[in-house]
C-alpha positions as CSV (number, residue, x, y, z in Angstrom):
1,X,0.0,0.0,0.0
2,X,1.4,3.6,-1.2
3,X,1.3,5.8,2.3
4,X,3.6,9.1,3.6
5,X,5.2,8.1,6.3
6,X,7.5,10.6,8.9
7,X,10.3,10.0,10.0
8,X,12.1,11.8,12.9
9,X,15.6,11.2,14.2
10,X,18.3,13.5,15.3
11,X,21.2,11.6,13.5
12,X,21.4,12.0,9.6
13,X,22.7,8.9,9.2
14,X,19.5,6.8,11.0
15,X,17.3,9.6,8.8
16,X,18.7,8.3,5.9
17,X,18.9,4.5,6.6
18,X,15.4,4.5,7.3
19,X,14.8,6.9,4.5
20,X,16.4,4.7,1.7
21,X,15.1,1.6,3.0
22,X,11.5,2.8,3.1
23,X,11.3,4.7,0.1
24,X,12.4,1.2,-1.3
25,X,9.5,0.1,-0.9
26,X,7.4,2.9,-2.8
27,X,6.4,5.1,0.4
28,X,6.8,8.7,-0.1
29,X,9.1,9.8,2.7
30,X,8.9,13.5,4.8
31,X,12.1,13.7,7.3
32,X,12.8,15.8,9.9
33,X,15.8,15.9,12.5
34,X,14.0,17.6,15.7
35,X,11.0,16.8,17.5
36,X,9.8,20.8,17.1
37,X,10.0,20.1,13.0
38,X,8.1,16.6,13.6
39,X,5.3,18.8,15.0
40,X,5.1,21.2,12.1
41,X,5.3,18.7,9.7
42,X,2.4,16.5,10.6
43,X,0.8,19.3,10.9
44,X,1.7,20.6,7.2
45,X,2.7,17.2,5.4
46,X,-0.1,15.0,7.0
47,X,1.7,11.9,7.3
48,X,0.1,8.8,7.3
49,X,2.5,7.1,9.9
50,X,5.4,8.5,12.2
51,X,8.7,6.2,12.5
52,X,9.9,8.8,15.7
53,X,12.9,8.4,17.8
54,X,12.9,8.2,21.3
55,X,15.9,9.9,22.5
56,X,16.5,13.1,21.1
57,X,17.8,16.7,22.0
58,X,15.7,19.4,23.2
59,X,12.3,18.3,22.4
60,X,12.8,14.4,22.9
61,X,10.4,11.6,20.8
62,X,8.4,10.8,24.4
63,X,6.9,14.3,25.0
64,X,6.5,15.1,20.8
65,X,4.3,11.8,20.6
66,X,2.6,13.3,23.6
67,X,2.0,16.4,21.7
68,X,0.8,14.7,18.3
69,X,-1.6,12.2,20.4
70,X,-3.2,15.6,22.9
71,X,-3.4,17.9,18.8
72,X,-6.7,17.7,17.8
73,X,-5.4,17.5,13.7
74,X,-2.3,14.5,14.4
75,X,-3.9,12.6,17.1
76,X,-5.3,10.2,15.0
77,X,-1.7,9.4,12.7
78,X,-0.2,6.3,14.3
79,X,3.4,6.3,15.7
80,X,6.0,4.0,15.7
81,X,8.8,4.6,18.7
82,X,11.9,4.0,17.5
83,X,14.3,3.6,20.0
84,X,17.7,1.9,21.4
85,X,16.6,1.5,25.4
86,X,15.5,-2.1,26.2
87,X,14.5,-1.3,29.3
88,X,10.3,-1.8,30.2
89,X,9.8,0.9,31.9
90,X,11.0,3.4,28.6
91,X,8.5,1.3,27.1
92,X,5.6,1.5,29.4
93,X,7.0,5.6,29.1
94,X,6.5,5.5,25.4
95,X,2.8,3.6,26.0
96,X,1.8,6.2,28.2
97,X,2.6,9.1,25.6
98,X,0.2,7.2,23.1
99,X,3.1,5.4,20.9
100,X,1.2,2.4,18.6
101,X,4.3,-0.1,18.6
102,X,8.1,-0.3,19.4
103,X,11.1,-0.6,17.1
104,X,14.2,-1.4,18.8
105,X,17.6,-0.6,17.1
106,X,19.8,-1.8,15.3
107,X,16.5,-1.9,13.1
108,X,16.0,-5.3,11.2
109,X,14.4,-4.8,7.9
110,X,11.6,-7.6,8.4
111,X,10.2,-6.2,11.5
112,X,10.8,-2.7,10.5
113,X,8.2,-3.6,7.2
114,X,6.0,-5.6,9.6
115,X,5.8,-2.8,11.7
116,X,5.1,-0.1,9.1
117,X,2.5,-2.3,7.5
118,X,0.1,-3.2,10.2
119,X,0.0,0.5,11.6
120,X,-1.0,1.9,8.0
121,X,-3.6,-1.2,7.5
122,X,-5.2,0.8,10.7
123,X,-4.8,4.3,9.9
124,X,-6.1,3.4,6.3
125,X,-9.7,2.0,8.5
126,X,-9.3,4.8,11.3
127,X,-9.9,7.0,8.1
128,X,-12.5,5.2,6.6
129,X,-14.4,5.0,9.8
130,X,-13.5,9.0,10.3
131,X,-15.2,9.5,7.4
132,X,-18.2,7.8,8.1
133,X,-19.2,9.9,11.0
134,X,-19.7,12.7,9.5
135,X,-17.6,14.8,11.9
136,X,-14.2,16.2,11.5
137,X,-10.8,14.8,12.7
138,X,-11.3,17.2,15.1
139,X,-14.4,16.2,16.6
140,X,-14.6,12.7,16.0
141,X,-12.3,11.6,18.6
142,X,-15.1,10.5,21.4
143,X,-16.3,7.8,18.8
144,X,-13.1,6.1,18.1
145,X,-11.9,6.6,22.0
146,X,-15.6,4.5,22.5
147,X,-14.3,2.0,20.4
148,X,-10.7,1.9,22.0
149,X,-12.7,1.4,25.2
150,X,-14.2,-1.8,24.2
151,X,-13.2,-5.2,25.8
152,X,-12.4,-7.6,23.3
153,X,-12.5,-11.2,23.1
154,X,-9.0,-12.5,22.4
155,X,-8.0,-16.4,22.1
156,X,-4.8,-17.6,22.8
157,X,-3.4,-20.9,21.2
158,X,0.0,-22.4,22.7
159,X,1.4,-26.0,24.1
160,X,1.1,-24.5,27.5
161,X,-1.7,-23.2,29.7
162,X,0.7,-21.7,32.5
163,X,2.9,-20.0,29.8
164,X,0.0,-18.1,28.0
165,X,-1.6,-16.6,31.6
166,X,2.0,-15.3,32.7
167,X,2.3,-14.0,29.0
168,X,-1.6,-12.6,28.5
169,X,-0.9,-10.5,31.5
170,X,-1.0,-7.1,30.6
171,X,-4.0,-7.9,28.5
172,X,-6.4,-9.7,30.8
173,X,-7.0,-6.4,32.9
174,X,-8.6,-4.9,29.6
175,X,-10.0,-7.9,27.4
176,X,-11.5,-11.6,28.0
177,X,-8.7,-14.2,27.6
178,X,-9.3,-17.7,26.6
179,X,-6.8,-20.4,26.2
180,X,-6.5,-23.3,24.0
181,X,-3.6,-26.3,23.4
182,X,-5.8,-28.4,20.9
183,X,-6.2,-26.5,17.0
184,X,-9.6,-28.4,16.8
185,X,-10.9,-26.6,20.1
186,X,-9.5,-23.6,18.7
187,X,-11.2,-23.4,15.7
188,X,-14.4,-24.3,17.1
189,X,-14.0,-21.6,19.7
190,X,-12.9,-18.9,16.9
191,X,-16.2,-19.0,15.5
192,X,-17.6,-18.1,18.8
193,X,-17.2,-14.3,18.4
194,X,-13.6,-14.3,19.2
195,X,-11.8,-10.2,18.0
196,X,-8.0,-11.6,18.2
197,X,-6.4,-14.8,17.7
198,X,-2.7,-15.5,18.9
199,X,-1.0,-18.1,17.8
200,X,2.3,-19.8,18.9
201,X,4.0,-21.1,15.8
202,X,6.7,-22.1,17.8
203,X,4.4,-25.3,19.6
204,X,5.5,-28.5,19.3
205,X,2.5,-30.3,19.8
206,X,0.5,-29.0,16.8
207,X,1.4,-27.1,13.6
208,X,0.7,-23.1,14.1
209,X,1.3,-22.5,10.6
210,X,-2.2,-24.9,9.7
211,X,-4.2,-23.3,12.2
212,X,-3.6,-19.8,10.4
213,X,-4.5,-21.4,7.0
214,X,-7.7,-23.3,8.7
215,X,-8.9,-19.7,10.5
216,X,-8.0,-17.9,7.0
217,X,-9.9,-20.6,4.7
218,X,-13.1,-20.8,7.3
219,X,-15.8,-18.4,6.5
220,X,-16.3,-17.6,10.2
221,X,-13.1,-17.1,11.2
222,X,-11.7,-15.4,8.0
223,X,-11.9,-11.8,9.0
224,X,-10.1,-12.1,12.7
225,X,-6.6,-10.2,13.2
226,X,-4.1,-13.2,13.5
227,X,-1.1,-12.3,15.8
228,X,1.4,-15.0,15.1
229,X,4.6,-15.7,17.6
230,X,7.7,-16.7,16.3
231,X,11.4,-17.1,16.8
232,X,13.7,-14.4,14.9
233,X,15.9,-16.7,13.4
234,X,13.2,-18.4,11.4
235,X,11.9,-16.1,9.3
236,X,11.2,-18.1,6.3
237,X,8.4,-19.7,8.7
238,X,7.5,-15.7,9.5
239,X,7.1,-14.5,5.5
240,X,5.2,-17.9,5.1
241,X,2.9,-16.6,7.6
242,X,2.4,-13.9,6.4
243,X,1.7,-15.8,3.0
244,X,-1.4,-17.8,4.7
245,X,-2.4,-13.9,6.0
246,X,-1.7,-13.1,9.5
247,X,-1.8,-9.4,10.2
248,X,1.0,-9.6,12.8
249,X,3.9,-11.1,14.3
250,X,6.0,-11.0,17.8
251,X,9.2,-12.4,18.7
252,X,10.3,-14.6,21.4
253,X,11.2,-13.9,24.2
254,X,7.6,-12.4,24.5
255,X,8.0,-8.7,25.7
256,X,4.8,-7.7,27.9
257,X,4.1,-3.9,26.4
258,X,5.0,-5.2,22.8
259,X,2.5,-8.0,23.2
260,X,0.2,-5.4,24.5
261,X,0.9,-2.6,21.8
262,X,0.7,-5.6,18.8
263,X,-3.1,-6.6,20.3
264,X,-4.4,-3.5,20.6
265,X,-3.5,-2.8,17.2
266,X,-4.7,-5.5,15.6
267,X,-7.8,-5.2,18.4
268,X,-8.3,-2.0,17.3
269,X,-8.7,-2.3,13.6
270,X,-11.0,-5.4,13.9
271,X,-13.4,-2.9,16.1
272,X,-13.3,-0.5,13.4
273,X,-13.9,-2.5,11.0
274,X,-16.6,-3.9,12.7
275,X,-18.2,-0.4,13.0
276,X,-17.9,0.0,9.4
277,X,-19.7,-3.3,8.4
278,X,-22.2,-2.3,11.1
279,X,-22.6,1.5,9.6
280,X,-23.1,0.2,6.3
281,X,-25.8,-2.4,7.1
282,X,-27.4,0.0,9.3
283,X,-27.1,2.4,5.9
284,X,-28.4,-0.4,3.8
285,X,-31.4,-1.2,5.8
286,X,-32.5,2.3,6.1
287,X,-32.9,2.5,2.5
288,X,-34.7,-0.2,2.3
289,X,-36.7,-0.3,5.7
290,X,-39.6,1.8,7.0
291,X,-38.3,2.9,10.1
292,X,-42.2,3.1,11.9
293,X,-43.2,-0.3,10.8
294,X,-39.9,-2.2,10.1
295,X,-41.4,-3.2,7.0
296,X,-39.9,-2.5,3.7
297,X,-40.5,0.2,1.8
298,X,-41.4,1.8,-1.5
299,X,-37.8,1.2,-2.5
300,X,-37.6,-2.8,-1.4
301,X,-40.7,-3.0,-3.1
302,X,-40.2,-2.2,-5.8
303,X,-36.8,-4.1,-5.8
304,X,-38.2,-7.0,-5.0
305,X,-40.9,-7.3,-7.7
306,X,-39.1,-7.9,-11.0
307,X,-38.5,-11.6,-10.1
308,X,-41.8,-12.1,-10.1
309,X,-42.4,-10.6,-13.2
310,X,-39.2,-12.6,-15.1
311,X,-41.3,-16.0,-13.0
312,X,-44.3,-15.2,-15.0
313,X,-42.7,-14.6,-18.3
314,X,-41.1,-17.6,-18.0
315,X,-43.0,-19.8,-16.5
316,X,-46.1,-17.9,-16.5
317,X,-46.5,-18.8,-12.3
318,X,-49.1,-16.3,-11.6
319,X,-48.9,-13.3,-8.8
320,X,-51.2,-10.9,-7.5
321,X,-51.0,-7.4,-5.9
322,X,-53.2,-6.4,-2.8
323,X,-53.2,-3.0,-1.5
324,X,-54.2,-2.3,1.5
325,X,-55.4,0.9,2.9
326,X,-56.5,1.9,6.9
327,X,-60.1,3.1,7.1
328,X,-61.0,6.5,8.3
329,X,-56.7,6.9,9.7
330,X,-57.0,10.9,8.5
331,X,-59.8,11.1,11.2
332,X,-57.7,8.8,13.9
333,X,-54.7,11.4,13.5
334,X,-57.0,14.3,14.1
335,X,-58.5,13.4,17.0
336,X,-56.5,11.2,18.8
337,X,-53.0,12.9,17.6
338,X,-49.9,11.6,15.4
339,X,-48.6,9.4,18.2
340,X,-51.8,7.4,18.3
341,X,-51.7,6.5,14.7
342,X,-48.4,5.7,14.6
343,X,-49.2,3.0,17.2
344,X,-52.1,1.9,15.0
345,X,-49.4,1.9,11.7
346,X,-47.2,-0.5,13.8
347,X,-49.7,-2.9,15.0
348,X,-51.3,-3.2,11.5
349,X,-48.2,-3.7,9.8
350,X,-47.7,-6.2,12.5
351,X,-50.8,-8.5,12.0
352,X,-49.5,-8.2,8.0
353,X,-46.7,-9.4,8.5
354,X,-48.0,-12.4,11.0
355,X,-50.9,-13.3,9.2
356,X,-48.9,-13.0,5.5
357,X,-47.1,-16.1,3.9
358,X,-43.3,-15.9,4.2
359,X,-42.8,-15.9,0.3
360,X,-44.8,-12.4,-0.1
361,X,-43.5,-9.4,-0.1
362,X,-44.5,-7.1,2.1
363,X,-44.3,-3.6,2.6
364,X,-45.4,0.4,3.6
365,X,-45.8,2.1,0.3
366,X,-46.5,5.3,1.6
367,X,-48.8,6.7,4.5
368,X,-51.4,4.2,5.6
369,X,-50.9,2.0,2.6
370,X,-49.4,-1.6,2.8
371,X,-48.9,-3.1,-0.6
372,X,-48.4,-7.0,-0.5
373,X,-46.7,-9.4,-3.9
374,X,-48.2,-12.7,-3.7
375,X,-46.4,-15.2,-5.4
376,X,-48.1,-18.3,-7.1
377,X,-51.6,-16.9,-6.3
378,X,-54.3,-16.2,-8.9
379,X,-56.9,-13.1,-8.2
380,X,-59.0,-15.3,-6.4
381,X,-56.6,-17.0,-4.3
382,X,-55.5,-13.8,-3.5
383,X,-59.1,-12.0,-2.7
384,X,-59.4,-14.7,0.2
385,X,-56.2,-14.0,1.4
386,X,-56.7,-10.5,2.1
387,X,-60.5,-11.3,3.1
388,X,-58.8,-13.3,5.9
389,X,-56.8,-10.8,6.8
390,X,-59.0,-7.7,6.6
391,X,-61.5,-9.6,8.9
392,X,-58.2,-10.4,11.7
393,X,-57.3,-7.1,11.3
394,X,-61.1,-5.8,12.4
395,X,-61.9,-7.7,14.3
396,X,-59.9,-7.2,17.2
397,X,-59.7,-4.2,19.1
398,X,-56.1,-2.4,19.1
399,X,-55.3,-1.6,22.8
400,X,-53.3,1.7,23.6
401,X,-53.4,3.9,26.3
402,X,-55.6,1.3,28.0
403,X,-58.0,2.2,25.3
404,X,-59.8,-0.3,23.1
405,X,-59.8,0.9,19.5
406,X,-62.0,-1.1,16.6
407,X,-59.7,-0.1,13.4
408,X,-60.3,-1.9,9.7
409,X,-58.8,-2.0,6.5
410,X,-59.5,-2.0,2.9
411,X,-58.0,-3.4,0.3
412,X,-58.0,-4.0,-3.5
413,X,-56.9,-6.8,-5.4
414,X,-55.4,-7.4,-9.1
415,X,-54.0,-11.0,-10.7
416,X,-50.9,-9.5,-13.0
417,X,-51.0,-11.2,-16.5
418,X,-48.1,-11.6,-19.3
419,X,-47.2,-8.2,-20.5
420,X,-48.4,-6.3,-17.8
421,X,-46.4,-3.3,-16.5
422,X,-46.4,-2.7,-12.2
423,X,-47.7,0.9,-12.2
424,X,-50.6,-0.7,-14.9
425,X,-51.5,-3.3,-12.3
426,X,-51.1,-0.9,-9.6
427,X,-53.8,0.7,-10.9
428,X,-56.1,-1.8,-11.2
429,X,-55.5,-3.1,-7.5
430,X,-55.9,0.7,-6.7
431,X,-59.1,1.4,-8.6
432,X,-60.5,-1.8,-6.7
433,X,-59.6,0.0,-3.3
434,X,-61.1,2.6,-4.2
435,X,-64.3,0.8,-4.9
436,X,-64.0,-0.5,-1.3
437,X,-64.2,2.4,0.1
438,X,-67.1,3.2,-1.8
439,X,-69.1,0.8,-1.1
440,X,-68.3,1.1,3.2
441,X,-64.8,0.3,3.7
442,X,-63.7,-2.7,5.7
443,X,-64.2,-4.9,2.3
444,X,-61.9,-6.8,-0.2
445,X,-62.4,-5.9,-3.6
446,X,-61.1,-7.4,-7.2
447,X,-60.1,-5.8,-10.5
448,X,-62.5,-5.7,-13.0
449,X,-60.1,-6.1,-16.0
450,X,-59.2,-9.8,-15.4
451,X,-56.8,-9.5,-18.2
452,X,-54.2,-6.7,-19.6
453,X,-55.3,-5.3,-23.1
């Protein structure tokens, strides 16, 4: 993935190391040599990660990360700590100022890449999800900090039980921890709404590297963050890996705030992600859905009709339309108020959809009209139907307020024939509802045309 990535270090020679090795790889590199010109630049350059070293002059990497994470324009850019001290508490230092991950010098190529690549797979989400607020980078920090908040579900699959507690410890304050020794058990407990898997390919009682392939091939299990475990020296085992598709790797001897920066990344993204999926469904379903009745609407409708239509030019299976329409609901609004017969619009469209056939489509055309597709049902099939359901609907009272209320429908029917257009038969099924109300309301009638000219 192309990105602009910052880099901040003191030394030119670092600056340039990293430089070369980075733009190798097709990013377009911004460099600075202070942690005052890091500032201005993420400000100005808008970087879409920060490679920053710790240990600086003046303005050190620890208090400029600080800065970027408390500015309401950089807070949101990743940063990679890059830094010679070994020591946890310079790490638990650099979590505390907001840092995303650790480098440690001398900087090996491998992690350096693995590193670069997992923090830009979540700033490239963090901005898709930014963008689907609505809000500014500015102001749209609460909802990702909500996010961040979350407890996650985060499996852990090793030889040994005693091993992964000792290791899981920084996490099992924020997340729920499970363990596992048998791949089988695992699998099964992946699908189980699990947000993190880590796996030890190091075990020697099963192969890690098949478990990654069986989580990545299984269509439960295929979108959870991976976190893989390995041993430095074999990194052939690591890029294979990363082959199968793990997001993420760590090295033994397990370090506590690296584990803990790796999994929140990778924790992180799959919440994100998550809230995009759920955005767009949410999105999805509004443009389909009523949101009084839950029904569908004019839009589903009409999406959901031309099947029907190819059915009977095919195989000429018949379908009828019914329209339903509430009796007398101007009046109900005007004397008993708006909220009143919404709770009547809810409770009819609920007896439709209880008393209908799961194969017809159902929906809220507009105002107090229900329009209903039945498939494989002729005119007169179809007139009984919404006979039944016209009688279930009047006769029983609806109950609100503590209020019995006695509310009927109408409704007209039309049979579609070969060569019939919707709005034509929409007409007819119309005209017949109109007839109904004519002739009393709380009545079923048919079209008169019985077949299209």
């Amino acid at each position: 993935m192309s990105a602009r990535i910052l880099i901040v270090d003191d030394l030119a020679p670092n600056l340039h190391l990293l430089e070369v090795k980075l733009a190798a790889q097709y990013y377009d590199v911004v460099t600075a040599m202070s942690g005052t010109k890091a500032l201005e630049l993420a400000q100005s350059e808008k970087p879409d990660l920060i490679l920053l070293d710790a240990m600086m002059p003046g303005l050190n990497g620890f208090d400029t990360c600080k800065r970027l994470k408390s500015d309401p324009n950089t807070w949101h850019i990743p940063v990679i700590m890059v830094t010679a001290l070994e020591e946890t508490k310079d790490r638990i230092r650099g979590l505390n100022a907001g840092a995303d991950d650790f480098i440690t010098k001398p900087i090996d190529d491998f992690n350096l890449m693995a590193r670069v690549k997992s923090l830009l797979r979540l700033k490239m989400v963090t901005d898709q999800l930014l963008s689907h607020t609505g809000h500014s980078i500015e102001t749209s920090r609460p909802i990702l900090d909500m996010l961040d908040k979350r407890r996650g579900r985060v499996l852990i699959v090793d030889d040994h039980i005693r091993s992964m507690e000792i290791m899981s410890a920084p996490l099992q304050e924020l997340h729920e921890i499970q363990y596992e020794t048998d791949p089988k058990m695992a699998l099964e407990k992946a699908m189980q709404r699990i947000d993190l898997v880590i796996v030890n390919l190091t075990s020697e009682k099963f192969d890690g590297l098949r478990l990654c392939a069986r989580l990545r091939s299984n269509a439960t299990t295929r979108d959870i963050p991976i976190l893989a475990i390995g041993n430095p020296e074999e990194q052939a085992k690591l890029v294979r890996a990363y082959d199968i598709g793990i997001n993420d790797t760590l090295m033994r001897p397990v370090e506590r705030q690296e584990l803990l920066a790796r999994a929140n990344t990778q924790l992180k993204r799959k919440f994100y992600t998550d809230s995009l999926k759920d955005d767009f469904n949410q999105s999805l379903e509004m443009v389909v859905t009523d949101p009084l009745t839950g029904l569908g609407n004019r839009r589903y409708f009409d999406n959901a009709i031309p099947s029907l239509f190819d059915e009977l030019s095919e195989s000429n299976t018949p379908f009828s339309i019914v329209v339903f329409d509430v009796d007398h609901f101007k009046r109900v609004n005007d004397i008993l108020g708006h909220d009143t017969g919404d709770t009547i619009l809810k409770e009819i469209a609920a007896r439709l959809a209880t008393n209908m056939r799961s194969i017809d489509i159902l929906s809220r055309y507009g105002g107090e009209e229900f329009v209903v597709a039945m498939p494989d049902a002729d005119q007169d099939a179809a007139l009984r139907a919404a006979d039944r359901i016209r009688s279930l609907i009047g006769g029983t009272a609806f109950s609100i307020d503590g209020q019995a209320l006695h509310i009927s429908v109408s409704a007209g029917v039309a049979e579609v024939f070969q060569g019939d257009k919707f709005r034509d038969v929409f007409k007819r099924a119309d005209d017949a509802l109109y007839r109904a109300k004519q002739f009393g309301r709380n009545r079923v009638e048919g079209a008169k045309t019985q077949k299209a000219a």
